[in-house]
N, C-alpha and C positions, 0 to 999 in steps of 0.2 A: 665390400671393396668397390670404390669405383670403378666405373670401366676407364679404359684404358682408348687413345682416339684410334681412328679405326687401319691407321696405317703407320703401327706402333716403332717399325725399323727405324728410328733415327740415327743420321748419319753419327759418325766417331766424335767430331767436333763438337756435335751438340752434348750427347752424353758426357764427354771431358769439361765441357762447361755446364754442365749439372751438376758433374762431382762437384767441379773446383767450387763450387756454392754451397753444397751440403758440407765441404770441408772448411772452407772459410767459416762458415755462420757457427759450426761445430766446436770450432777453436775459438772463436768471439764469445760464443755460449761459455766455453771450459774457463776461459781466462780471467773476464771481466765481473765485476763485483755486481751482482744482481740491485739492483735501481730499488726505491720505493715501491710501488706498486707490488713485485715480484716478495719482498719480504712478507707482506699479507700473504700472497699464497705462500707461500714457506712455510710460514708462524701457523697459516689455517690447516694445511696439512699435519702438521706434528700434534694438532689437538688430538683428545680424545674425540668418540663419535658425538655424546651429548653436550661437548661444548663445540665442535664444528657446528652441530645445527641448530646451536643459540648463537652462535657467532654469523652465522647465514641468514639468519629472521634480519639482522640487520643490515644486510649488505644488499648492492643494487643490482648486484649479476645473479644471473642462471645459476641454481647450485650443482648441476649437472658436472663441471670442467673442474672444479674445488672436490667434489667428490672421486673424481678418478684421479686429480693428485691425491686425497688423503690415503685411496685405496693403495697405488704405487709406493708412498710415503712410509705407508704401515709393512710393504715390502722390501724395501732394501732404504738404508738411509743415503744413497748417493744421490748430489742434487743433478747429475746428469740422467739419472732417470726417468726426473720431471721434465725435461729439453728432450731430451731426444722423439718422444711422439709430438711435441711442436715443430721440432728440424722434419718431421716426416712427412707431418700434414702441410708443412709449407715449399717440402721440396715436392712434393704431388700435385700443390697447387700450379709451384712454378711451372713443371712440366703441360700440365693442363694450359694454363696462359699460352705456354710458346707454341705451342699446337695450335691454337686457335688463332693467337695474335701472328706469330709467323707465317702462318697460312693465309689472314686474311691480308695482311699488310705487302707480302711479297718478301717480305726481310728476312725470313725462314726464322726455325726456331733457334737456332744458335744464337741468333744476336737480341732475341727477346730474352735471354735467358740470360747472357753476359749484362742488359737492362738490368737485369736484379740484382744485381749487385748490387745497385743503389745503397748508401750505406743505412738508411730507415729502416727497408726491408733484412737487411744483414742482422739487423742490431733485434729489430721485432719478431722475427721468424725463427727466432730460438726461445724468446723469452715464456716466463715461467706465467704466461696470462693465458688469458681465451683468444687474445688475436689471432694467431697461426690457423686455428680452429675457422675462424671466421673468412679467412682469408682464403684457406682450401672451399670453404660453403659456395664463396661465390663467383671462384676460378669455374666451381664444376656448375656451376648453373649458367656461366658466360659459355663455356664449352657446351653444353648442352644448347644455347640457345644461337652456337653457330651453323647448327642447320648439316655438316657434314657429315656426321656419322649416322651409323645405322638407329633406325626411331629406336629401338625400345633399349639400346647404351643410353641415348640422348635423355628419355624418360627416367631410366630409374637415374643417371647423373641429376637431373632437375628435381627428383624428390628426395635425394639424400643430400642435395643443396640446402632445400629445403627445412633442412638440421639448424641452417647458421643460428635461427637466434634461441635456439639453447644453449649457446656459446658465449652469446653477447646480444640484448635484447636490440640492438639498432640496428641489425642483419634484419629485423623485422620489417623495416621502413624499405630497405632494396629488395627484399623476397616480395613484396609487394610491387616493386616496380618492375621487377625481374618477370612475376607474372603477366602482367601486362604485354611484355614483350612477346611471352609465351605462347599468348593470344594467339598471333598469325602463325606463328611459328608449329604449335601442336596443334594447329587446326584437325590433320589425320593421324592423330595421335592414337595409340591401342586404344581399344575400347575397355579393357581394364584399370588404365587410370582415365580416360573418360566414366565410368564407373562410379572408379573412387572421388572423385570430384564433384559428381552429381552428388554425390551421398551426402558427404561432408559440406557440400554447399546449400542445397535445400532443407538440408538441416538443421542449419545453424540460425539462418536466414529465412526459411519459411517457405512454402510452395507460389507465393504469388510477390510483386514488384510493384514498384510506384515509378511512374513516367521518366524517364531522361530530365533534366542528366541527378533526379532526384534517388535513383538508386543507387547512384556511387556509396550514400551515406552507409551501404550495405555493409560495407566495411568495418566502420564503427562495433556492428554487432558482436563478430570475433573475436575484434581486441579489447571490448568490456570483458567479455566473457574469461579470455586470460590474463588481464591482469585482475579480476577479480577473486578466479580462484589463484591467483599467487598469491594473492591476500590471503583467502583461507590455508593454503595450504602452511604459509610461512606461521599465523599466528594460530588459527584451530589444530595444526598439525593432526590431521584427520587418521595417520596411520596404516592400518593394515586395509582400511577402509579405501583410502585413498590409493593406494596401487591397486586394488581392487578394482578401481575407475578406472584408472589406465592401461590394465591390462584390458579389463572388456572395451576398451574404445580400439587397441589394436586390435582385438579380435574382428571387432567388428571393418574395420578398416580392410583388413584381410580380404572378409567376407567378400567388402563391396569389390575392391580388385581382381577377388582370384574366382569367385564363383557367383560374381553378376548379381550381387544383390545389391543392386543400384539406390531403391527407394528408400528413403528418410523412414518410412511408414514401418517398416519393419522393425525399427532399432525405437520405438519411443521411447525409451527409460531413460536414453542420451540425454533428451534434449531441456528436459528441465531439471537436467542436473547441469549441463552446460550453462543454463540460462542462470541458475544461483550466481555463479559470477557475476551474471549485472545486477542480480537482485543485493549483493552485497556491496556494491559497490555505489547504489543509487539509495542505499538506505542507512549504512554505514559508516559513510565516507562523507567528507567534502571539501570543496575545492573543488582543483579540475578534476580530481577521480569521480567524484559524485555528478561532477554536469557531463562526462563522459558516460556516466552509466544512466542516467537520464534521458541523455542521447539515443542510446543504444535500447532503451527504453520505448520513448517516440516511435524510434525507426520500425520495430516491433508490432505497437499499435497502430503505424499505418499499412503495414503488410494484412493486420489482423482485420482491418476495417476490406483492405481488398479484398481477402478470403469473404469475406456475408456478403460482399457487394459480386462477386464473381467475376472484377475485375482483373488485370495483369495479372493472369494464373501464367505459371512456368511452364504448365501441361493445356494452352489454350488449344492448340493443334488436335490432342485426346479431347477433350472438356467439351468439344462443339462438335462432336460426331453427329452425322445425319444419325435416326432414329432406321434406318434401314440396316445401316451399316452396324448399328448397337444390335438389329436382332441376327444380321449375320454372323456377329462376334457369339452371342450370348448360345446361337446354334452350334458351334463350333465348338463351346465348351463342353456343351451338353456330348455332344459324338465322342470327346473323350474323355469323359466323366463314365460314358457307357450308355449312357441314353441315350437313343437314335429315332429323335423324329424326322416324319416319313420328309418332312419340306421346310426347309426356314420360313419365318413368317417374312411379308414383301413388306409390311407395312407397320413402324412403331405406332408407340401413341404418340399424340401431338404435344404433348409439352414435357418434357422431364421431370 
């Protein structure tokens, strides 16, 4: 569940103009003849499971939000079933906004929230799509990224934001810029998604850089990698094998978060199963998927070219230890390893 901002009292006004929004959208939802788009998911819930996921190999969204309608679907046939965790997710949104927006703008939350009204949002915030979905991703990563609440609400808001583009893959494009903003923001961020971030970053990416501002391309590397295995997953349909992946990558995720196991180095079976993604995409493909995964490619070989050169290492600060300081460290294992020499030595060798 998301948190909640940290000075959740809001006045009578505000909450009467929450309701009167989750009431309105409710009754717009109840009333009105669901649009094109919304018949797709209708029609894709009421399949069976192996024509939902031949019906998905072809479709451009996330199959994640089609999935939990089919699951709802297969439990009660009311199509208010399928509306109402979208009225939820977008009246938690709205709430999030008017906290943030209220707060920053001086207008309080009451009148960011009578804002919503707008009839777009009235009409979208029920509908039977991943909108709603999307919409709470990035209410709670604006809240996250206004800096007021206590860090680790504001942290886990920013990485269940982080959700949006299993919802709708163009949350991808703002979770991006949304990080960025993050930058300053989670500068003193926990050191458990500091952590998790090192993990999943050096890992994807590699332990060493290429100069300003030619690492931005760094980027590239991730989003070969997932739309490459959406390729596989949609047309190899990998299976048991495949949640198999997914579970060990949360495991590992856990890992890095909850008990500090930071390093890329530990988890290698990750990474070039991750990397299949661009190897499918750069061999398989073309058009722009194949010169994205080409890219993504590149970027890769010039990392690899800096690791033999022992250039732009991520660990340059560790990497250029005095040779005193390495047999201080190396002493220091030893004492609790159990072996206790009488005196560290003063003096490395001279070259590594």
């Amino acid at each position: 569940m998301l948190p909640l901002p940290h000075d959740a009292r809001a006045p009578r006004a505000y909450l009467a103009a929450l309701a009167a929004w989750l009431v309105a959208a409710l009754v717009l939802a109840w009333l009105r003849v669901p649009y094109d788009d919304e018949w797709f998911s209708l029609d894709a819930a009421a399949l069976s499971h192996p024509e939902l996921l031949r019906t998905l190999a072809r479709d451009l969204h996330p199959p994640w939000v089609a999935h939990l309608d089919w699951l709802i679907a297969h439990a009660t046939s009311e199509r208010l079933a399928l509306q109402l965790p979208r009225l939820a997710a977008s009246a938690l949104a709205i709430h999030l906004l008017s906290q943030t927006l209220g707060r920053r703008t001086g207008l309080g939350p009451t009148l960011v929230a009578l804002a919503c009204f707008h009839p777009l949002v009235l009409f979208y915030g029920g509908a039977i799509r991943w909108y709603p979905f999307v919409f709470l991703a990035q209410a709670a990563r604006l809240w996250a990224l206004s800096g007021t609440a206590p860090e680790p609400r504001r942290e886990l808001a920013f990485v269940l934001g982080g959700l949006g583009p299993a919802a709708g893959y163009i949350d991808g494009l703002f979770l991006l810029h949304d990080c960025v903003w993050w930058v300053p923001v989670g500068a003193g961020m926990h050191p458990s998604l500091l952590d998790l971030l090192t993990w999943l970053g050096m890992g994807l990416v590699g332990p060493a850089h290429p100069e300003w501002p030619w690492w931005i391309a760094a980027v590239l590397v991730p989003v070969a990698m997932l739309a490459g295995w959406r390729c596989l997953w949609r047309t190899e349909r990998p299976g048991p094998l495949g949640w198999w992946l997914v579970t060990t990558l949360a495991v590992w995720a856990a890992a890095a978060a909850v008990m500090f196991v930071w390093s890329p180095r530990y988890s290698l079976l990750l990474w070039p199963i991750a990397t299949l993604g661009i190897v499918r995409l750069a061999a398989r493909h073309r058009g722009p998927p194949r010169i994205l995964g080409l890219a993504a490619v590149g970027y890769l070989a010039v990392v690899t070219a800096h690791v033999y050169a022992g250039t732009g290492s991520l660990k340059s600060d560790l990497d250029d230890l005095d040779p005193t300081v390495c047999a201080e460290l190396a002493h220091a294992d030893l004492v609790l390893a159990g072996s206790r020499p009488r005196a560290p030595p003063t003096e490395g060798p001279s070259s590594r």
